[in-house]
C-alpha positions as YAML, in Angstrom:
chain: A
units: angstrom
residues:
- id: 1
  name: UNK
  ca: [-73.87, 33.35, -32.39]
- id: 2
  name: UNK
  ca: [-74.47, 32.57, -28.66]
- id: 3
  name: UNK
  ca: [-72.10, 35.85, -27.62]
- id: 4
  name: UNK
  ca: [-74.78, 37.95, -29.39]
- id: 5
  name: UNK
  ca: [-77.70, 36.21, -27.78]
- id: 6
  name: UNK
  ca: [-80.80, 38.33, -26.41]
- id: 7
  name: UNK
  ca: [-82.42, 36.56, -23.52]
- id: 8
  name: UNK
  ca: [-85.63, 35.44, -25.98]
- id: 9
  name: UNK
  ca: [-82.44, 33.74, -28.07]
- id: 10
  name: UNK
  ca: [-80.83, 32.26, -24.84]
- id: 11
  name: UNK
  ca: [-84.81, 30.77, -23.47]
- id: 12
  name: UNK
  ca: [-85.07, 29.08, -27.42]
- id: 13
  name: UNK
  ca: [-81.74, 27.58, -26.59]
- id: 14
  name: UNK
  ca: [-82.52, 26.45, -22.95]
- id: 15
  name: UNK
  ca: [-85.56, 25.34, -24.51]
- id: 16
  name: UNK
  ca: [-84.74, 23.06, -27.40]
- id: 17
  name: UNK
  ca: [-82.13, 21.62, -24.93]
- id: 18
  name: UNK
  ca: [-84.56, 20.77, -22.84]
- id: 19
  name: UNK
  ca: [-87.01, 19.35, -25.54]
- id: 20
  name: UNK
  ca: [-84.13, 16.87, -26.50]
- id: 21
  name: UNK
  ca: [-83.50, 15.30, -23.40]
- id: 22
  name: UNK
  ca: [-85.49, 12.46, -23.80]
- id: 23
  name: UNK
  ca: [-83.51, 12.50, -27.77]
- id: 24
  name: UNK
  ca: [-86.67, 13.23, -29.56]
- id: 25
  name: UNK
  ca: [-88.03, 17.32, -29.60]
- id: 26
  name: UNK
  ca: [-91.63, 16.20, -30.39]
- id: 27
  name: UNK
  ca: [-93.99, 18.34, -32.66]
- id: 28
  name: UNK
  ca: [-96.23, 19.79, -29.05]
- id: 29
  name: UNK
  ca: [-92.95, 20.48, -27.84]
- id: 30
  name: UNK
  ca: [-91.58, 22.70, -31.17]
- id: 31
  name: UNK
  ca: [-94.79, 24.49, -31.12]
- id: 32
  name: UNK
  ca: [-94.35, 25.67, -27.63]
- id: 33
  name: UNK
  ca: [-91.74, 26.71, -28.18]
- id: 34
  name: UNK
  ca: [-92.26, 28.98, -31.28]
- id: 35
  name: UNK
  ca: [-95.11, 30.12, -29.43]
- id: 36
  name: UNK
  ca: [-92.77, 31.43, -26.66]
- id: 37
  name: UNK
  ca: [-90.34, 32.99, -29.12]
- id: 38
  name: UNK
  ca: [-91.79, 32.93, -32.64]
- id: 39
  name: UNK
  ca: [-91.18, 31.68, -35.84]
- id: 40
  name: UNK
  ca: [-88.28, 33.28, -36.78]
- id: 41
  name: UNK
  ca: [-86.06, 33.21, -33.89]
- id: 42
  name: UNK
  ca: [-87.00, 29.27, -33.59]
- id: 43
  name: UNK
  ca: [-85.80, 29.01, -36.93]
- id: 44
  name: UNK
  ca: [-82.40, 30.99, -36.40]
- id: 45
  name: UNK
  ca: [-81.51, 29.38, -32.91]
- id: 46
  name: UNK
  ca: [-82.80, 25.71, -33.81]
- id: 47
  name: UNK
  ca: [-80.22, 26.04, -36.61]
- id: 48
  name: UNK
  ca: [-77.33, 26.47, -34.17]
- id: 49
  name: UNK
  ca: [-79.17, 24.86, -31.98]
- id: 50
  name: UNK
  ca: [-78.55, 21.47, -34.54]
- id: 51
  name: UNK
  ca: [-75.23, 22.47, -35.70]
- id: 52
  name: UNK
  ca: [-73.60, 21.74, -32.18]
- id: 53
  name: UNK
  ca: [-73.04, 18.91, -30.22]
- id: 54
  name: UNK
  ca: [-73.88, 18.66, -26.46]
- id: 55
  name: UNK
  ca: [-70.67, 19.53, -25.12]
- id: 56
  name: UNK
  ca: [-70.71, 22.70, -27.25]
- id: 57
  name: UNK
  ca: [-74.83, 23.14, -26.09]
- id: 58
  name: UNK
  ca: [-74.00, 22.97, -22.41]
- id: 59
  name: UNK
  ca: [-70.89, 25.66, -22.48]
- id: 60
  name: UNK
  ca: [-73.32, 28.00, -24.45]
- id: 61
  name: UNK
  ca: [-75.77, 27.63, -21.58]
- id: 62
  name: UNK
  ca: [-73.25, 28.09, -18.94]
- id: 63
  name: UNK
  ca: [-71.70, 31.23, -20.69]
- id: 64
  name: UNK
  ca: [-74.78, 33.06, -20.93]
- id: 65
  name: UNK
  ca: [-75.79, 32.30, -17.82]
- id: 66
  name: UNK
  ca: [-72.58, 33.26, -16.11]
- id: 67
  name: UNK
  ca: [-72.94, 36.69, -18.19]
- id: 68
  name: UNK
  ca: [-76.22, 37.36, -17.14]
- id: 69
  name: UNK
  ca: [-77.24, 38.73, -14.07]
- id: 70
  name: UNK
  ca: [-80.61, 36.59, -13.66]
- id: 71
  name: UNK
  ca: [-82.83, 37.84, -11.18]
- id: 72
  name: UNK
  ca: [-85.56, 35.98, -9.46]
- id: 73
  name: UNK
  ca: [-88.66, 37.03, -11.99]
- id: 74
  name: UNK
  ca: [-86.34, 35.57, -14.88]
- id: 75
  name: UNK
  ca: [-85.25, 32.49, -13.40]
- id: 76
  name: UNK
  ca: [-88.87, 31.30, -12.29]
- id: 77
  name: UNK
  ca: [-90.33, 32.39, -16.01]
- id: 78
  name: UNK
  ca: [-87.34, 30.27, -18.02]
- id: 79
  name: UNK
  ca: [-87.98, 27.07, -14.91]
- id: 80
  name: UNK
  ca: [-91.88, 27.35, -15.68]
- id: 81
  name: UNK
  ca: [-91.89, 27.04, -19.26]
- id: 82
  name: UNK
  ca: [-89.45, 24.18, -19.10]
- id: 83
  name: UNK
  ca: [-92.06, 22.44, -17.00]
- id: 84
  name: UNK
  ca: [-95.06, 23.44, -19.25]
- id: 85
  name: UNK
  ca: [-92.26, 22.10, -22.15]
- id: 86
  name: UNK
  ca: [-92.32, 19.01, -20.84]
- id: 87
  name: UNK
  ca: [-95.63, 19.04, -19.72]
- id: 88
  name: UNK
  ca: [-97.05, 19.64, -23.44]
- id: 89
  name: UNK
  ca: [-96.60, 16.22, -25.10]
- id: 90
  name: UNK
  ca: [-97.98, 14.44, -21.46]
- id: 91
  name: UNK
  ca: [-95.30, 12.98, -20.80]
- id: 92
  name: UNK
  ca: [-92.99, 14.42, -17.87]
- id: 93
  name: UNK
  ca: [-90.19, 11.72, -17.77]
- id: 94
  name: UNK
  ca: [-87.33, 10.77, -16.24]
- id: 95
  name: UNK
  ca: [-84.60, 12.51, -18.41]
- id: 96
  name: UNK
  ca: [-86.67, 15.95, -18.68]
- id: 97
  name: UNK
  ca: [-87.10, 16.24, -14.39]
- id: 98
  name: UNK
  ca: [-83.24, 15.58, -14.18]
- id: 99
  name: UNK
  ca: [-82.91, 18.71, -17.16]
- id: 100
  name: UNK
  ca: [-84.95, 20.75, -15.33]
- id: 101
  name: UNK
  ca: [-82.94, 20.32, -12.43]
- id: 102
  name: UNK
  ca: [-79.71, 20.88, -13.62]
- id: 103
  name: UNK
  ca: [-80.80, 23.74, -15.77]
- id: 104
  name: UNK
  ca: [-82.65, 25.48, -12.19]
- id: 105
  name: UNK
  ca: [-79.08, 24.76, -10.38]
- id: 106
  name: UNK
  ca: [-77.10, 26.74, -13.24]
- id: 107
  name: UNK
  ca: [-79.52, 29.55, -13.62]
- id: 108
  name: UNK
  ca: [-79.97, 30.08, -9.64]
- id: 109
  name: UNK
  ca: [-75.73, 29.89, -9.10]
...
């Protein structure tokens, strides 16, 4: 499915990654995250989304990201609602701030 992603399909993606780095994609974190994309493309991508492992989730990530010509304005919108991601259950932690790094050094190459 990832070759037909839109970018709302590609931020549920980077998203729910991002969600599961600490393992657990809590309920404040799922409802952020339909809130940024709705109901039914949540539903669509999370199924994907569970159907792969992470091998499979990072080459999606890198694939649509080396197809897409991110500019600035993108980049910083995706990078601030990974930090108000993890910022919505209260806890920030280790694993998510080394996500969110990563993540910024993909979508900026």
């Amino acid at each position: 499915m990832s070759q037909d992603w839109i970018r709302e399909d590609f931020l549920c993606y980077v998203l729910l990654y991002a969600a599961s780095a600490d393992l657990v994609i809590g309920e404040e974190e799922e409802d952020y995250i339909k809130g940024q994309v709705g109901d039914e493309a949540y539903a669509a991508i999370k199924k994907e989304f569970d159907h792969d492992n992470d091998a499979q989730r990072i080459h999606k990530i890198m694939n649509f990201s080396e197809g897409e010509d991110f500019d600035k304005e993108y980049c910083d919108i995706v990078l601030n609602d990974i930090d108000d991601l993890f910022l919505s259950d209260g806890n920030y932690s280790h694993w998510e701030k080394n996500i969110a790094r990563a993540l910024k050094r993909l979508m900026n190459s």
